[in-house]
C-alpha positions as CSV (number, residue, x, y, z in Angstrom):
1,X,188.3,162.0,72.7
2,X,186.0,163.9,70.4
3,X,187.3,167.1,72.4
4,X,190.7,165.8,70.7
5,X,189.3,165.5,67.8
6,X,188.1,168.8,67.5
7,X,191.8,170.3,68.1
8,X,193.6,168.4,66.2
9,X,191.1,169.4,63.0
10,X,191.7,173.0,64.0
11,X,195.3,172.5,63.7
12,X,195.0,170.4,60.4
13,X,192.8,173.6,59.0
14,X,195.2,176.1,60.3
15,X,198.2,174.3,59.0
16,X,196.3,173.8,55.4
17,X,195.9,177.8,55.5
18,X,199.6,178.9,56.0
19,X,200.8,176.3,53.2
20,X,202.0,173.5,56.3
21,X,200.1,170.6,54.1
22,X,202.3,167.8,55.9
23,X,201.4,168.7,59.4
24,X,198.0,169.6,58.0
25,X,197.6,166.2,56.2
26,X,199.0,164.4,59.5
27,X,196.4,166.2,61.8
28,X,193.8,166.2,59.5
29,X,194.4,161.9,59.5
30,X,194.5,162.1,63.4
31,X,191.3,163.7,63.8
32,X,189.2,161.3,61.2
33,X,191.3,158.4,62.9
34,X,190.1,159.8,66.3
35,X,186.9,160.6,65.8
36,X,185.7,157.1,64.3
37,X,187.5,155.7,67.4
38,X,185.1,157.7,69.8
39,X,181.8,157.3,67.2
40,X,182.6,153.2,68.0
41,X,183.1,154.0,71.7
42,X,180.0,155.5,71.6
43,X,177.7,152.9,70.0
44,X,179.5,149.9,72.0
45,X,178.7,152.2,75.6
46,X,174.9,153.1,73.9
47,X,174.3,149.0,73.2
48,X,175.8,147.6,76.6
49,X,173.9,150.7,78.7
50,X,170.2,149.8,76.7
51,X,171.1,145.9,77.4
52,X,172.2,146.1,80.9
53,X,169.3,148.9,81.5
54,X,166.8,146.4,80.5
55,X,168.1,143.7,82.8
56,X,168.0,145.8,85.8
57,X,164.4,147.0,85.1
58,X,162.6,143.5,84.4
């Protein structure tokens, strides 16, 4: 997902550069959309892997 992330902010940058500013607006709202998605993947996978590695070492 942050892999997506990544490309589609490359588009938005490359779309703002040769004067594209809807596509480049449109990516550019993708990639902050997909990117907060995958930051609050992240923390909900960190919490349930520190919980659940704490009830398999006691």
């Amino acid at each position: 997902m942050l892999k997506w992330s990544i490309i589609f902010l490359v588009v938005a940058l490359i779309a703002g550069v040769l004067g594209f500013t809807g596509i480049a607006g449109a990516a550019a709202e993708m990639a902050k959309i997909l990117f907060f998605l995958f930051i609050g993947i992240f923390v909900l996978m960190l919490v349930i892997g520190l919980f659940i590695g704490r009830s398999v070492t006691k």
